[in-house]
C-alpha positions in Angstrom: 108.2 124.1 68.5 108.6 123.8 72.1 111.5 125.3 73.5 112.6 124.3 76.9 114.3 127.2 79.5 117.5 126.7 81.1 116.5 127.2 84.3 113.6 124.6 84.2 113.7 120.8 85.0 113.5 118.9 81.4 110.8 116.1 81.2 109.9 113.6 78.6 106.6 110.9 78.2 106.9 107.3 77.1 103.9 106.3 75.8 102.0 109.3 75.5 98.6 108.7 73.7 97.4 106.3 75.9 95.0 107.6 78.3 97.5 107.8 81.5 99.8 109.3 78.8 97.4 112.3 77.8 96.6 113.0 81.0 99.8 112.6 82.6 100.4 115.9 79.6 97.2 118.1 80.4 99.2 118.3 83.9 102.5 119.2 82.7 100.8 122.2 80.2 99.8 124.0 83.2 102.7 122.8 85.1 105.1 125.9 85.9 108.2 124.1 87.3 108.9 122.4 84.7 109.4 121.5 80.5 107.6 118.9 78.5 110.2 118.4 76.0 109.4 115.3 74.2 106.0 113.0 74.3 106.9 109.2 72.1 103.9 108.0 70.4 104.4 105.4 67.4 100.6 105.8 66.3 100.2 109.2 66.5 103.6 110.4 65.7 103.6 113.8 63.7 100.3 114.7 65.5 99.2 117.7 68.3 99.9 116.9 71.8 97.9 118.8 74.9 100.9 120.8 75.2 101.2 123.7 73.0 104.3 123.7 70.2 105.1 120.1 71.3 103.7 117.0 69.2 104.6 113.5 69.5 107.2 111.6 68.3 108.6 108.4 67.9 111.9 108.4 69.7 113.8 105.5 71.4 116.1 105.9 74.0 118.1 108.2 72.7 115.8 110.7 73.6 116.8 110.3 77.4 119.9 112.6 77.1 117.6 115.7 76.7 115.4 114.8 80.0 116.1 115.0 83.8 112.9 112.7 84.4 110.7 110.5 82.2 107.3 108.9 82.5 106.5 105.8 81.9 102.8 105.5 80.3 103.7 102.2 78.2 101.3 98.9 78.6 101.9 96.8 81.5 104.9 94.5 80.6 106.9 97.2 78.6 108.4 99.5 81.5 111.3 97.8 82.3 114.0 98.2 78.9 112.7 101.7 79.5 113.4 101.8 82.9 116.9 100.1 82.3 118.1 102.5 80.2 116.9 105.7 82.3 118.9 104.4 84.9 121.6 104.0 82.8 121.7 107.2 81.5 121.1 108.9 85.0 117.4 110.3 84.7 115.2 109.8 86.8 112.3 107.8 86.3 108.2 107.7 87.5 106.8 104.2 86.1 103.1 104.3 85.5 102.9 100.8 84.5 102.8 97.7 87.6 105.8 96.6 85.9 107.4 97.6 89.0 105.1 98.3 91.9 105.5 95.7 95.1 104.8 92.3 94.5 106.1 92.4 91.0 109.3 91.2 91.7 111.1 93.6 89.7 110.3 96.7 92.7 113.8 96.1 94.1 115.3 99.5 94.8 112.2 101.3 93.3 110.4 103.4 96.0 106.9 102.9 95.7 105.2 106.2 94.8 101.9 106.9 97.5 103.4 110.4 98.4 101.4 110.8 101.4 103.0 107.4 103.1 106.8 107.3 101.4 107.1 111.1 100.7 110.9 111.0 102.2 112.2 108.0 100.1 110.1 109.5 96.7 112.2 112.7 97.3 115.4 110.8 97.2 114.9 108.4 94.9 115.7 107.8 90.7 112.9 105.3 90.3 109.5 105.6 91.6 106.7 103.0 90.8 103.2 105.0 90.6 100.7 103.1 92.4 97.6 101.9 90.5 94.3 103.9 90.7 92.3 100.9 92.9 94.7 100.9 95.3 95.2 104.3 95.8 91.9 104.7 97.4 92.2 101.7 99.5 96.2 102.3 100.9 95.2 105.7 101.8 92.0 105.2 104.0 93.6 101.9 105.2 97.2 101.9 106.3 96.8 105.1 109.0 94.0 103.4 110.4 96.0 100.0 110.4 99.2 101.9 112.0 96.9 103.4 114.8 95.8 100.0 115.4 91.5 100.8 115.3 91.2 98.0 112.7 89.8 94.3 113.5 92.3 92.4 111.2 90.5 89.0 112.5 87.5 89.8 110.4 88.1 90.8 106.3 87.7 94.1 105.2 85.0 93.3 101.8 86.2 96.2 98.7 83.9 97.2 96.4 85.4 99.5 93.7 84.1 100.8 90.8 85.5 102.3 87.9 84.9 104.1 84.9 85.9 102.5 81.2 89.4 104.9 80.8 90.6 102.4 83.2 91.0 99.9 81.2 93.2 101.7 78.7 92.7 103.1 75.4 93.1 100.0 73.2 90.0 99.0 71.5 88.2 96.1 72.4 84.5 94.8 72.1 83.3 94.5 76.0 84.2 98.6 76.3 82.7 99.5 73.2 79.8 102.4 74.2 76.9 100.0 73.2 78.8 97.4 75.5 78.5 99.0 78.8 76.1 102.2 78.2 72.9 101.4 80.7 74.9 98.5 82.4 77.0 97.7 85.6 78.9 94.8 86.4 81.6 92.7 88.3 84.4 91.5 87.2 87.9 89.9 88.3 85.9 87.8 90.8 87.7 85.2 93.0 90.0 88.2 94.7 92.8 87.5 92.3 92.9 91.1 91.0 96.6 92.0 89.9 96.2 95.3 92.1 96.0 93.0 95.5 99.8 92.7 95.3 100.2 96.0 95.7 97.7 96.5 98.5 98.8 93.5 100.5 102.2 94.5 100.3 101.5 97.9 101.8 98.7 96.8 104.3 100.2 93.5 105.2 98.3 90.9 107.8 94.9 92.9 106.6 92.1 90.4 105.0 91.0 92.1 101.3 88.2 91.0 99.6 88.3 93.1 96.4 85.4 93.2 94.0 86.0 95.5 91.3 83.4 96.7 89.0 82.7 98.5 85.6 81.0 101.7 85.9 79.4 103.1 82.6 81.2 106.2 82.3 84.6 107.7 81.3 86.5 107.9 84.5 86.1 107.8 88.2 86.3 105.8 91.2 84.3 105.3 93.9 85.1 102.3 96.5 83.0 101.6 99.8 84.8 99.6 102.3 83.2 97.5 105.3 85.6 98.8 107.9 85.5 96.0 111.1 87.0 98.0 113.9 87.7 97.5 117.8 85.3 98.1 120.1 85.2 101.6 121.0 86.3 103.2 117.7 84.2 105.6 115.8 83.8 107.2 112.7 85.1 110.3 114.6 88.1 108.8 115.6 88.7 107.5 112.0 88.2 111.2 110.8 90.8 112.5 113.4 93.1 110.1 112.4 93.1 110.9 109.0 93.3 114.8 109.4 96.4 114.1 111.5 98.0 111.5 108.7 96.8 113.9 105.8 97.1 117.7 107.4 99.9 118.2 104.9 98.8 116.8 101.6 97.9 119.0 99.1 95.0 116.5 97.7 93.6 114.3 100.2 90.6 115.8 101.5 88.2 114.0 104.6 84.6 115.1 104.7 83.0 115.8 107.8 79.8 114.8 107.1 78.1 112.8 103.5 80.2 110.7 101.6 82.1 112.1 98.2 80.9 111.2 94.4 82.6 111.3 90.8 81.2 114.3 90.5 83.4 115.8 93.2 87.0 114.2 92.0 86.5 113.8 88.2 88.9 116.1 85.7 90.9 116.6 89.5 94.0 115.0 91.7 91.9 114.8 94.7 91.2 111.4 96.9 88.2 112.5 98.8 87.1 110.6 102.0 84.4 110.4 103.9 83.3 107.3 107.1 80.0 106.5 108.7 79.2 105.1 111.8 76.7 101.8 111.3 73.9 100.4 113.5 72.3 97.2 113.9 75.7 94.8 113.7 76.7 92.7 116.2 80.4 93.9 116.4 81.4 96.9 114.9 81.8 98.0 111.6 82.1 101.5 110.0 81.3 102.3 106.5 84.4 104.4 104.4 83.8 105.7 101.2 86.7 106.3 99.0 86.4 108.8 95.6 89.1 109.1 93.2 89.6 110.4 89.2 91.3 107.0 87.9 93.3 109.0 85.7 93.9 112.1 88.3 95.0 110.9 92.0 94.7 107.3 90.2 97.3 107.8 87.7 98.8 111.2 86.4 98.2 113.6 89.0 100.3 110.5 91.7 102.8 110.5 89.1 102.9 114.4 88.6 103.4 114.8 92.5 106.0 112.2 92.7 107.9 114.2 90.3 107.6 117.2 91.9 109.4 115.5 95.0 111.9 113.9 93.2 112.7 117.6 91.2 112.2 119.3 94.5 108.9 120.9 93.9 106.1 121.2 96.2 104.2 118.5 96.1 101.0 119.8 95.0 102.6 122.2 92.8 100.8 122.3 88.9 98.0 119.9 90.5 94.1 120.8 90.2 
């Protein structure tokens, strides 16, 4: 059985056999600053978690009183008793669900969690929505641009992201089934309706998004390319100085200075790897930025793992890989 230290900040996971859930765990058993107490699963209750002694359990809320901070790892649309009664009870909270991200219109007094952008108000606050993994990539390479003003936003910004099947969720259905999407590729959520442009136009607001998302064939990953329109005179070199000076101090946003990142650099990681490229041949100009992200690392439970570590007073990049 795990035991938890005095001296140690006391966490709990809602949700935890989902695959935000499990991986949100893997972090926390290599964590050093604090204790994985409890992990709620209904299905798999009685069974082995990641972490060692600990297995899951079907507790309600009256597993709160042993925790300083929860996670929220539920489905979409089943955060907020949760979140009510963590509140209540005076722990602190790191939703991994949109049930309270911007645009939801339950985000009043939640921070929004992008660390690197709201790192002050994460550290103060009880309740912290954890972005979702598509616009993660797309905040981050956009909103210092945006603030430095090198962005054209007359002309749209076209996204193309694609993601690996864990996205999705863990629930079984026939269109993710291996013989479903093994050897294929394809759009989806076409009509740029996506439930993840609330969050993106709330944070880059008076930008033009055309999100296309896509299916990739494999587990997990992200990898988004964005046509960048730009004002004259901007350069993929200014984009890269601009994001060295927005980024110098987080511990997993990395810029490349020359190729563009791949799943093969940010899978099993927390890291959001960047790279831009300079374009010829276009009548105004336009810059190419690449965007590569673990959907269930820097995409989902290594954001929420750094959130907590600001809201426990960790540093931020503390038990991240």
């Amino acid at each position: 059985m795990h035991t938890p230290s005095d001296s140690r900040p006391r966490v709990g996971v809602v949700g935890a056999s989902g695959y935000t859930g499990l991986e949100v765990l893997r972090v926390l058993a290599g964590h050093p600053g604090v204790d994985p107490v409890w992990a709620t699963s209904r299905s798999e209750a009685g069974g082995p978690t990641p972490v060692s002694g600990l297995a899951f359990t079907d507790r309600g809320y009256d597993a709160l009183a042993e925790v300083d901070l929860v996670f929220l790892c539920l489905p979409h649309g089943a955060a907020v008793p949760w979140m009510e009664a963590a509140r209540a009870a005076g722990v602190r909270v790191v939703d991994l669900t949109a049930d309270h991200r911007p645009g939801s219109g339950r985000d009043a007094g939640v921070v929004y969690g992008m660390t690197e952008l709201h790192g002050e108000a994460v550290a103060g606050a009880d309740a912290v929505a954890n972005p979702g993994c598509y616009p993660t990539g797309v905040i981050l390479s956009l909103a210092p641009l945006r603030a430095a003003g090198l962005l054209d936003d007359a002309r749209p910004i076209p996204v193309a992201a694609a993601s690996g099947v864990t996205g999705a969720g863990r629930s079984p259905r026939r269109d993710l089934l291996f013989a479903e999407v093994h050897g294929d590729y394809r759009a989806y959520g076409l009509g740029n309706g996506h439930r993840h442009l609330l969050e993106m136009r709330a944070e880059l607001p008076g930008l033009q998004l055309l999100f296309v998302p896509h299916l990739l064939p494999v587990p997990r990953g992200i990898l988004e390319t964005l046509t960048l329109p730009v004002v004259e005179g901007v350069d993929a070199a200014r984009v890269r100085d601009v994001w060295r000076e927005a980024y110098a101090t987080s511990p997993v946003v990395d810029i490349l200075a020359e190729g563009a990142p791949s799943l093969r650099d940010v899978v099993h990681t927390d890291r959001l790897v960047l790279s831009v490229h300079d374009n010829e041949g276009l009548r105004a100009p336009t810059l190419t930025v690449v965007a590569a992200l673990d959907n269930l690392g820097k995409g989902a439970a290594g954001q929420a793992v750094q959130n907590m570590n600001l809201m426990l007073g960790l540093e931020a990049g503390e038990g991240l890989r």
